[in-house]
N, C-alpha and C positions, 0 to 999 in steps of 0.2 A: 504494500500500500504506500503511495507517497506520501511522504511528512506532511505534506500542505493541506491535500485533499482528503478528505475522509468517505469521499463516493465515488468509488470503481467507476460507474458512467460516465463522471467527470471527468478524471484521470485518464479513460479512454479517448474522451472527444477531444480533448488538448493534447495528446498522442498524436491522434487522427491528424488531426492540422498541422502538427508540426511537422508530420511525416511525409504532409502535401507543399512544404512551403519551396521555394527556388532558392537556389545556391544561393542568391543577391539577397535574399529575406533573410536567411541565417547569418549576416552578418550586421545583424541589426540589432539594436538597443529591447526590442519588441520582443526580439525570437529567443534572448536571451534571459528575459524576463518571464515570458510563457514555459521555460524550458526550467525554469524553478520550481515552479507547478507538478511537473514533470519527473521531479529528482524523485531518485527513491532511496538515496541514502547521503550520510554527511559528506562523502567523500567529494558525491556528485558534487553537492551544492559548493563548495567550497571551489571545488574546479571552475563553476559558475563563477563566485564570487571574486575568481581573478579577473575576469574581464570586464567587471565593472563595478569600480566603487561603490552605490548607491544598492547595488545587492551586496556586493560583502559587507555592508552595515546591516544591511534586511536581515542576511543570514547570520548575523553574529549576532542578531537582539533576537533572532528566534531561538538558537542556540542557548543563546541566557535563559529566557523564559522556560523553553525544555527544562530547563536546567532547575528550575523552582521548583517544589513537590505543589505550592499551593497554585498555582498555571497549569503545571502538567497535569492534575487531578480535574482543573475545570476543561483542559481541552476532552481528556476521557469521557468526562462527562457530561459535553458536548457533543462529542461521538457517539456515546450510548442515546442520547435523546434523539439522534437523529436516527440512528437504527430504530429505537423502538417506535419512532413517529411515521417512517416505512412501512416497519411491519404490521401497523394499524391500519397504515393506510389500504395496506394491500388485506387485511381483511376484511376491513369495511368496505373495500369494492367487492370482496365476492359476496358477501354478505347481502350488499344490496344487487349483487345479480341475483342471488338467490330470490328473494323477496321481490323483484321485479320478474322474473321467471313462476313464482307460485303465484302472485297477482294476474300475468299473463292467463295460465291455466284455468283461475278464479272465472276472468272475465268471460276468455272461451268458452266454458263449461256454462254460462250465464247466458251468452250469445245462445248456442247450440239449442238451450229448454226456450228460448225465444223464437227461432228458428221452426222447432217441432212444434209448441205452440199456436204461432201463424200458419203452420202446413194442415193442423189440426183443424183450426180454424175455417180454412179455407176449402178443407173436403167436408167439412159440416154441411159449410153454404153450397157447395155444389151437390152435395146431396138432399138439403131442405129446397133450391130450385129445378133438380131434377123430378123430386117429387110431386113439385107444383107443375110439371110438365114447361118448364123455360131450359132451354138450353143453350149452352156457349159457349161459343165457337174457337177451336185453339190452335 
């Protein structure tokens, strides 16, 4: 996982693009700083952190804060709230397929005694006008 990112997704689509970018863009202030993002261990970022001042400060004041138990404890648990807001997430979508799929059924099933109802209905009347001698025509 990279130190920056805490969402594999993430970490993948800043991959993605950096691995689309032109020789001419990797020599740039940008591709340097996207590619922080990107690191997955100190060693990298430090390698980063040669070719531009303003991330080797970035990286040496993340470094510190790692470095705190009482930082490194809220980024954890930063990371756990966002796993577990995920994984809520992703039940309460099935959750509500489900409940949108037994409403589906609900309504069908409502439709369908509607259906047979009106079918009912309508061989009644052709059978109370067949018997009055009316007929029509289909």
């Amino acid at each position: 996982m990279s130190l920056l990112i805490n969402n594999e997704c993430e970490k993948d689509h800043i991959s993605g693009i950096l691995d689309k970018v032109t020789e001419e863009e990797r020599n740039t202030p940008l591709y340097y700083w996207a590619s922080v993002f990107k690191a997955q261990t100190w060693k990298e970022l430090m390698i980063l952190a040669e070719k531009s001042e303003s991330i080797k400060k970035a990286v040496l004041k993340l470094y510190e804060l790692t470095g705190e138990e009482k930082i490194r404890l809220q980024c954890e648990a930063r990371e756990r709230y966002w796993m577990d807001w995920q994984s809520s997430m992703k039940a309460n979508r099935k959750e509500g397929r489900e409940e949108g799929r037994e409403e589906e059924r609900k309504n069908t099933e409502y439709e369908k005694k509607r259906a047979d109802k009106a079918e009912e209905q309508v061989k009644k009347l052709r059978e109370l006008l067949e018997k009055n001698g009316i007929s029509l025509k289909e």
